[in-house]
C-alpha positions in Angstrom: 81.0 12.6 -31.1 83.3 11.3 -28.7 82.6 9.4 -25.8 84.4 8.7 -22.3 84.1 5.5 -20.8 86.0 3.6 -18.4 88.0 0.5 -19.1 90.4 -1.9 -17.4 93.0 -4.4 -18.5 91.5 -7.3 -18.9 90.9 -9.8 -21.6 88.1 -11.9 -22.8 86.5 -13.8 -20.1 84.3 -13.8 -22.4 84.8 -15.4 -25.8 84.4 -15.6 -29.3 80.9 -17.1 -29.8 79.4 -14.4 -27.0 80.0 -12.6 -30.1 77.2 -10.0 -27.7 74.8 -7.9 -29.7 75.4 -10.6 -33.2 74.1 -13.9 -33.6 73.8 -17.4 -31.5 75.6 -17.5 -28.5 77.3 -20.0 -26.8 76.6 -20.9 -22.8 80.4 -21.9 -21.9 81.8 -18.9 -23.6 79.2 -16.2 -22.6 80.1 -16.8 -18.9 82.8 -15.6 -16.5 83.0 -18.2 -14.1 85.1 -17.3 -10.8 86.1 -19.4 -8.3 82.6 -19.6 -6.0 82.7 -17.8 -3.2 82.5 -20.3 0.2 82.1 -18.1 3.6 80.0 -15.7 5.1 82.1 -13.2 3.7 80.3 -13.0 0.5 77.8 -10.7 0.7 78.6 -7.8 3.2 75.4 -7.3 6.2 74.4 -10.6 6.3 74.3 -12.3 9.4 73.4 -15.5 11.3 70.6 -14.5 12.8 69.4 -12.2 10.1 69.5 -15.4 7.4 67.7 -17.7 10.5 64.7 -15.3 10.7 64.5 -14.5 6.5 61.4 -16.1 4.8 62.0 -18.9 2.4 62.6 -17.4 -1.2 63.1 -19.6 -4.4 64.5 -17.7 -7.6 65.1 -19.9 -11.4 68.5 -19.0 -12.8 68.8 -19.3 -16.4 71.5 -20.7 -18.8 72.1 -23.1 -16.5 74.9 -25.1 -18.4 73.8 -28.7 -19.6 75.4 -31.9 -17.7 77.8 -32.2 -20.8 78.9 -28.5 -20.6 82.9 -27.8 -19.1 80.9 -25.1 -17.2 78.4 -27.8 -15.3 80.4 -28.7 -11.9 81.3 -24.8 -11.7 77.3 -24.1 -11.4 77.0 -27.0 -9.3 79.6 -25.1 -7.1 77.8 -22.3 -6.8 74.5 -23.2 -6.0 76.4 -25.5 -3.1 77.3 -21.9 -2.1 74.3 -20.8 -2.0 73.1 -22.8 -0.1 75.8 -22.6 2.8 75.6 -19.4 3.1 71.8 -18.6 2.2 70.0 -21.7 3.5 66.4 -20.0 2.9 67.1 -19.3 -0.6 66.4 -22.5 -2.9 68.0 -22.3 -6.7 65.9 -23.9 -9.4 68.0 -24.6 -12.8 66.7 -23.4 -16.3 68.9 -24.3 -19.0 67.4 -21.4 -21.2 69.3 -19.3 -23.3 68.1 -16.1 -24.4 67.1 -16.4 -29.1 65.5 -13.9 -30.4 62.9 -16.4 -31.9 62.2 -18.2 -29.0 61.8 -15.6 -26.2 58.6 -14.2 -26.9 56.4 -17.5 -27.3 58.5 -17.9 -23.9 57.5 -14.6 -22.0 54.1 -14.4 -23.3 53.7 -18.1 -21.6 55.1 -16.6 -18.3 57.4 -19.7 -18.4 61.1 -17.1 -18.3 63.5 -17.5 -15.1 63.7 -14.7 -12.9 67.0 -14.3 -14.1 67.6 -14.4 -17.8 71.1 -12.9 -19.9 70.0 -11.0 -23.3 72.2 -9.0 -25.5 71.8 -4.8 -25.1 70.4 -5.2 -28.6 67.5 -6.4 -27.0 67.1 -4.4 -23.9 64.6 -1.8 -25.6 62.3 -4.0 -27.3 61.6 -6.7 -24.5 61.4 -3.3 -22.1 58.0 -2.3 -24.1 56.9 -5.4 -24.5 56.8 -5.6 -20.6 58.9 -8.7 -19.9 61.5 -7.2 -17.7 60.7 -6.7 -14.2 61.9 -3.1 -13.2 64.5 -3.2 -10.6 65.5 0.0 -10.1 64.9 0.4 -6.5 66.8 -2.9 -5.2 70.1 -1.9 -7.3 69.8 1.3 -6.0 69.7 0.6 -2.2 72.4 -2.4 -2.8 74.5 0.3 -4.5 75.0 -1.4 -8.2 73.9 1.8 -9.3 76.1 3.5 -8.3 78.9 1.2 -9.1 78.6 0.9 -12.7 79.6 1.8 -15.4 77.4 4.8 -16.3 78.1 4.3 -20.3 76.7 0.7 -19.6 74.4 1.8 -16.9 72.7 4.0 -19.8 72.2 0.8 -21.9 69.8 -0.3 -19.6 67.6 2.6 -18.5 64.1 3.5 -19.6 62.2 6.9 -18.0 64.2 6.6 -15.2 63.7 3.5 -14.4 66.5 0.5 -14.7 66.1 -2.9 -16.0 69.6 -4.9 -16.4 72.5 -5.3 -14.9 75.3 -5.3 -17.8 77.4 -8.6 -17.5 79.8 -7.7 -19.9 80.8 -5.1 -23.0 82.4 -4.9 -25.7 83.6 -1.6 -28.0 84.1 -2.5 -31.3 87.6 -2.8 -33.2 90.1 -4.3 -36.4 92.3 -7.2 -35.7 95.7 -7.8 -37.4 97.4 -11.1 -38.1 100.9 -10.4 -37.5 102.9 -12.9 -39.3 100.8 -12.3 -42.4 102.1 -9.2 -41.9 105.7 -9.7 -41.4 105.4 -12.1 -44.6 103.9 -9.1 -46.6 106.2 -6.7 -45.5 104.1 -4.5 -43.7 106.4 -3.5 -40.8 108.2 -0.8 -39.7 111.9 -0.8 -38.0 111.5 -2.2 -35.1 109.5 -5.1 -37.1 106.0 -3.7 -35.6 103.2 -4.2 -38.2 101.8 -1.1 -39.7 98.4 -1.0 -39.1 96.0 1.2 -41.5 94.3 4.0 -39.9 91.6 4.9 -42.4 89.2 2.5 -44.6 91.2 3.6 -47.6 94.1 2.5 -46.4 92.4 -1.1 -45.0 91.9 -1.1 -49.0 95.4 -0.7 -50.4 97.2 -2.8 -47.1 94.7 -5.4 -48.0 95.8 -5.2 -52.0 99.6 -5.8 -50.8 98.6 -8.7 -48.5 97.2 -10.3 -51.2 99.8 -9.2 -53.8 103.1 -10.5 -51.4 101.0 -13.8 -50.2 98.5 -14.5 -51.8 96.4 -14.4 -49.1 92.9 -12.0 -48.6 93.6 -9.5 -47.1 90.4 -8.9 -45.5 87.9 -10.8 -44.0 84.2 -9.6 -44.2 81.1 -11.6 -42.3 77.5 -12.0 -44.0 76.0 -14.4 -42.0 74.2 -15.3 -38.6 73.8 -11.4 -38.2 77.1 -10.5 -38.2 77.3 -8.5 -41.4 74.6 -5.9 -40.8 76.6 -6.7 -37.1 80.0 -4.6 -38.7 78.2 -2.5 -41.1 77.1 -0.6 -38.6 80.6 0.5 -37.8 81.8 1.2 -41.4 78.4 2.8 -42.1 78.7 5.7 -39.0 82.6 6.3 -40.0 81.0 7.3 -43.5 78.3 9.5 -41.7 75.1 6.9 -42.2 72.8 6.5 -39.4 70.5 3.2 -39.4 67.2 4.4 -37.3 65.9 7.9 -36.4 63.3 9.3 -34.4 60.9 11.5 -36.2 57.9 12.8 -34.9 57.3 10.0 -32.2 57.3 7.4 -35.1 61.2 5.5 -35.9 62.3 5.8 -39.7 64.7 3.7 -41.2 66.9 5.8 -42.7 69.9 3.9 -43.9 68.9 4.3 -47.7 71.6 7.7 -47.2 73.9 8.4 -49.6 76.3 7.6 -46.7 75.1 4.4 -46.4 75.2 3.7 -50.0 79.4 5.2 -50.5 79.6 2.7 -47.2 78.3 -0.3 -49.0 80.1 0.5 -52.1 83.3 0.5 -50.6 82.5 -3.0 -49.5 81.3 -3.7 -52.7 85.0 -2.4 -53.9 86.5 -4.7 -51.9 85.1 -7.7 -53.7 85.3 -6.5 -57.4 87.8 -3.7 -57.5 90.4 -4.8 -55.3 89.9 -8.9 -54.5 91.1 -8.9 -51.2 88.2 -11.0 -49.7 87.8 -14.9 -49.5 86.6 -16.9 -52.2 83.7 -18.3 -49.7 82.2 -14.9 -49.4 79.2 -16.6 -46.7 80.5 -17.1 -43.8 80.6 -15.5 -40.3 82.6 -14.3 -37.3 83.2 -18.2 -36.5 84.9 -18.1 -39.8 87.2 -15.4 -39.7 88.0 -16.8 -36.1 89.8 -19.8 -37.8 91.0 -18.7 -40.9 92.6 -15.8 -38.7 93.8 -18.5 -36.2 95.3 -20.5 -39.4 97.1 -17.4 -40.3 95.2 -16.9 -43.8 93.7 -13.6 -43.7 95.4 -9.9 -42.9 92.9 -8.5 -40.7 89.2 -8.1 -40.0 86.7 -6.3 -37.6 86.5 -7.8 -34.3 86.0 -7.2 -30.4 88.4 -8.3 -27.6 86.1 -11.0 -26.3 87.4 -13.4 -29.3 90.6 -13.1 -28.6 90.2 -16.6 -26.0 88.6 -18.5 -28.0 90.4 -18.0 -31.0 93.7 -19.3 -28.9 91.3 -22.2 -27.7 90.4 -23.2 -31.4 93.2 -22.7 -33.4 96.3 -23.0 -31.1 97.4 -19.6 -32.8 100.3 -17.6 -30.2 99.1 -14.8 -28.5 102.5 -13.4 -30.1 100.5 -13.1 -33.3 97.9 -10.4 -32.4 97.6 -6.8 -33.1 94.4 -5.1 -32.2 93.4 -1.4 -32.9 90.4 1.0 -32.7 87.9 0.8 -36.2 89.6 2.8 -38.9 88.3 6.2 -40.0 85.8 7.2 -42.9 85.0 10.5 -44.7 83.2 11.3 -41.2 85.4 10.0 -39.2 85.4 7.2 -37.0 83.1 4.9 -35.1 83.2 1.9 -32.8 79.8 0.0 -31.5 79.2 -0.1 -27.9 78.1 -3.2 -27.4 77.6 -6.2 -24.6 75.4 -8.4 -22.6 72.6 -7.6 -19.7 71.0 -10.0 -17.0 67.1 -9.0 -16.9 64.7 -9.9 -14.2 61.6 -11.5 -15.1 58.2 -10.0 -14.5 56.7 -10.4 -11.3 59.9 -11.1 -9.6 59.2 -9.8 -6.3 61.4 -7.6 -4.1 62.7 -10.5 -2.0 63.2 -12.6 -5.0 65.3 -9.7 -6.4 67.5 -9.5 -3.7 68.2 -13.1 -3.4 69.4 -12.9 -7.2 71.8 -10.1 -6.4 73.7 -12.7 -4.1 73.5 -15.0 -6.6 75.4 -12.7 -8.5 77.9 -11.6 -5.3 78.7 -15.5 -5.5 79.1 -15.5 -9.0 81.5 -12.5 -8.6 79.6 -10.2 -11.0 78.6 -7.7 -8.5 80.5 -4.9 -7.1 81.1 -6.9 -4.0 84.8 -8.0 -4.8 85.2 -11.0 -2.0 88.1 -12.6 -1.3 86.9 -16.0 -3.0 85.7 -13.7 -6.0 89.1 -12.5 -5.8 91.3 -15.9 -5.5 89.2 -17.2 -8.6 89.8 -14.1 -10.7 93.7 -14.6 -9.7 92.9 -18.4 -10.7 91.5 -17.2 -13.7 94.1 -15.2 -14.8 96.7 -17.4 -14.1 95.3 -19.8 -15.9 95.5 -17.8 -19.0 99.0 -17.1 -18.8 99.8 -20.2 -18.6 97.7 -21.5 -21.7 99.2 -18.7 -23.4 95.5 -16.3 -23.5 96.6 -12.9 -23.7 96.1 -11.1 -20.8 97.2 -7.4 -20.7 94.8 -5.6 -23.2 92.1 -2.6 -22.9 88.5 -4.2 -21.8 85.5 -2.5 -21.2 84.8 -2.0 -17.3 81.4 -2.7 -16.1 81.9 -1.5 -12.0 83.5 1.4 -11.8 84.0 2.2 -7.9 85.1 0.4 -4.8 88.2 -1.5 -4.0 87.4 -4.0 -6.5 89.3 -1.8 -9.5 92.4 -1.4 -7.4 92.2 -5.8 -7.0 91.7 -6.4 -10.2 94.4 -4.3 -11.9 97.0 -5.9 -9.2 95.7 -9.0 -10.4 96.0 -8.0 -14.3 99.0 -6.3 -14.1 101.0 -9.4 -12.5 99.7 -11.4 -15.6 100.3 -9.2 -18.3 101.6 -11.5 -20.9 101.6 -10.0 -24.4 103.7 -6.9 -25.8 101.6 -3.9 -25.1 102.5 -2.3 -28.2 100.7 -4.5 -30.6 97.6 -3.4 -28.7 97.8 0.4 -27.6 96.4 1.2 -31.2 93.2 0.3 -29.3 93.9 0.7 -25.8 95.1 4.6 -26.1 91.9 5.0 -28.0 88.9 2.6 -27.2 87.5 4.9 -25.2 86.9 7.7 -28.0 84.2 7.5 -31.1 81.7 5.1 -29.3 78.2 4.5 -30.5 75.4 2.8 -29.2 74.0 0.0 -31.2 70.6 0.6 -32.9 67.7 0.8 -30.5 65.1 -0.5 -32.2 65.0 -4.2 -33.8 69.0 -4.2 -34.2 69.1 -8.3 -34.6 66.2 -8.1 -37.1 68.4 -5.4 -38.8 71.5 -7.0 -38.7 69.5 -9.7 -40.4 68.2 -7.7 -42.9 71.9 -6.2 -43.9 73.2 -9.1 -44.2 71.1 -10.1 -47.1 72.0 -6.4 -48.7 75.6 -7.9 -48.4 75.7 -11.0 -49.6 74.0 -10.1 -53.0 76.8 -7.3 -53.4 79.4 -9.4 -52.9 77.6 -12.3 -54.8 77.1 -10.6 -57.5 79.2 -8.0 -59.2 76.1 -6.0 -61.1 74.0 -5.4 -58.0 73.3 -1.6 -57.0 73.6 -0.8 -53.8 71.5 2.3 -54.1 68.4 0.1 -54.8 69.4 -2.6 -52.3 69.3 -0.4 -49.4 66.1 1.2 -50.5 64.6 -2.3 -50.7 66.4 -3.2 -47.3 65.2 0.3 -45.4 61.4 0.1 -46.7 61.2 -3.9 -46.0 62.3 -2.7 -42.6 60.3 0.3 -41.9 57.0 -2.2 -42.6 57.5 -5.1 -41.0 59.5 -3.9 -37.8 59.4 0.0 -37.4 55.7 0.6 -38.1 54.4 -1.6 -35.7 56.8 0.0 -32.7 54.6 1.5 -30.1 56.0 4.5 -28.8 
């Protein structure tokens, strides 16, 4: 089923270890980090006398970078904001940063910020458990509501209510070296590569990369989550779904015989064609540099690598080609994916609004100021000249106001990269979208990647009876104990 969703140029202000709705994340890469705002200008309706007369209010920002962190004087820059401009709101620091193992023992302490960045993996799960504070009706009369997004503004909705603000997204897609390309052969007149549209054809383009280079042709994660991470996108293209309602109660249902043709084609790729790495364990930190080193074909990816694999490797922004997923039997299928700020519990109203000019400054609200808008230029800039691609399809989180019309102007005089190594995806990254599993996707993820590495570890394993294993392990110790 196709989806429509709203998108912008714009590349990767967010980066590769964000890696949003995978594994660990990294603090200097999971932020945007504009230029901090520094007059009255900020937020719109706040005056002199309005700030003299408000009651004190103190709100605890988390993933506050560390002293050490590139990303430390630029906090420090915006809390000095704050305080010119909101003198009654005091900012209190929490380097916390959102793992799955560590944010329970955390809530259920009552030790979280009042602002706290999570992945949308997480979104339903620390919803029920009651350790979001709903905020639905100070979004509402600031008008974030209805300025974002609505695909992203869905992600963060329960019975009505709202919980998040989405901070960034991501729609899932294939990434194509191009001079491994070029040295295979693979391109067409005008010296274009010729991207594969279909997992068959990843197959046989990855048996000639390897044939003409030597090289794999693919690279496949099946660690730190971000195996069961892709399979989800190969697994829908075959028809497979992961988690399913039935009754009231979730089932895991991803023992399909979809599943299992999904998993064998990986399997294929291993045994039957070789076209993967002799180090079969590694992650999406791995493909980044082997891609970046220009000794692999292609992989799955999202945009929001794209900086830090430039960053890393020194690789040219000359050498990309990105395109939407490739089709299966059922067609095709790209996750939806991103990150969310969530309020704590018992964040009160006054608190709540305070955090939404912490954001104004930060520029991630739909208040574009002009100091929001010289650092995006800043930003921008910036990546031209360290040669960051800038140009490419990005998921939009606002969606109305002036601020669209600013940043395209801003994109636009940027652009950087030929667009035709990218329209693959940016004709297209709107279409074939799908959600990411809503219940205990991280634990999932987990759970797949072990179903992966044995596959590609060893040649006799059956994937039939390793997804049966996989689904019933995960049914008992995650989906029977969700309350609905």
């Amino acid at each position: 089923m196709k989806k429509k969703i709203m998108c912008c140029m714009l590349v990767c202000a967010m980066s590769v270890t964000m890696l949003a709705g995978c594994g660990n994340k990294n603090r200097s890469e999971d932020q945007t980090g504009a230029t901090p705002a520094s007059t009255e200008n900020a937020v719109s309706g706040d005056s002199s006398a309005a700030q003299s007369e408000a009651e004190p209010v103190t709100i605890t920002i988390g993933g506050w970078p560390t002293p050490e962190n590139e990303q430390y004087e630029l906090y420090e820059g915006y809390k000095k904001t704050m305080n010119e401009l909101y003198p009654y709101i005091t900012i209190e620091q929490d380097e916390y940063l959102y793992e799955v193992d560590t944010f329970l023992p955390k809530a259920a302490s009552g030790q979280l910020p009042n602002l706290y960045m999570t992945w949308f993996t997480e979104i339903e799960k620390i919803v029920n458990a009651g350790y979001a504070e709903d905020i639905t009706d100070t979004i509402q009369n600031n008008g974030v509501v209805a300025a974002i997004n609505p695909e992203l503004l869905a992600q963060v909705e329960k019975n009505g209510k709202y919980y998040g603000i989405p901070v960034s997204a991501y729609s899932m897609s294939m990434m194509y070296n191009v001079e491994v390309f070029k040295e295979a052969g693979l391109v067409d007149a005008e010296g274009l590569p010729v991207l594969p549209k279909t997992w068959d054809e990843v197959a046989q383009t990855a048996v000639t990369i390897k044939e003409k280079t030597g090289k794999p042709g693919f690279f496949y994660p099946t660690t730190s989550n971000h195996g069961g991470w892709m399979f989800t996108n190969l697994a829908w293209s075959y028809g497979a779904e992961f988690e399913e309602q039935v009754d009231g109660k979730w089932k895991a249902v991803f023992d399909s015989q979809e599943a299992v043709a999904a998993l064998q084609f990986l399997k294929d790729l291993r045994w039957k064609y070789n076209v993967l790495p002799d180090n079969t364990l590694g992650d999406l930190n791995d493909f980044k540099n082997i891609y970046g080193a220009d000794q692999v074909g292609m992989g799955l990816c999202h945009l929001n690598m794209v900086k830090g694999i430039v960053q890393s490797t020194g690789m040219s922004k000359d050498n990309f080609a990105v395109s939407t997923t490739p089709e299966g039997p059922a067609g095709g299928a790209a996750q939806l994916g991103g990150n969310v700020y969530m309020v704590a519990p018992g964040t009160t109203p006054a608190q709540q609004e305070a955090i939404l000019k912490w954001l104004t400054v930060l520029g991630e609200s739909p208040v574009f100021t002009e100091e929001a808008m010289q650092g995006f230029e800043k930003r921008y800039a910036e990546f031209e000249e360290q040669g960051i691609p800038v140009g490419p399809l990005g998921v939009r989180i606002w969606t109305s106001g002036d601020r669209i019309e600013k940043e395209n102007e801003i994109l636009n005089k940027h652009t950087n990269v030929d667009m035709r190594l990218w329209n693959s995806y940016c004709e297209h990254s709107s279409e074939n979208l799908r959600s990411e599993p809503p219940v205990n996707a991280q634990e999932l993820y987990k759970a797949l990647d072990s179903v992966i590495q044995e596959i590609f570890t060893k040649e006799n394993a059956d994937p039939q009876q390793l997804l049966t294993k996989a689904a019933a392990d995960f049914q008992k110790d995650y989906l029977d104990k969700v309350s609905n």
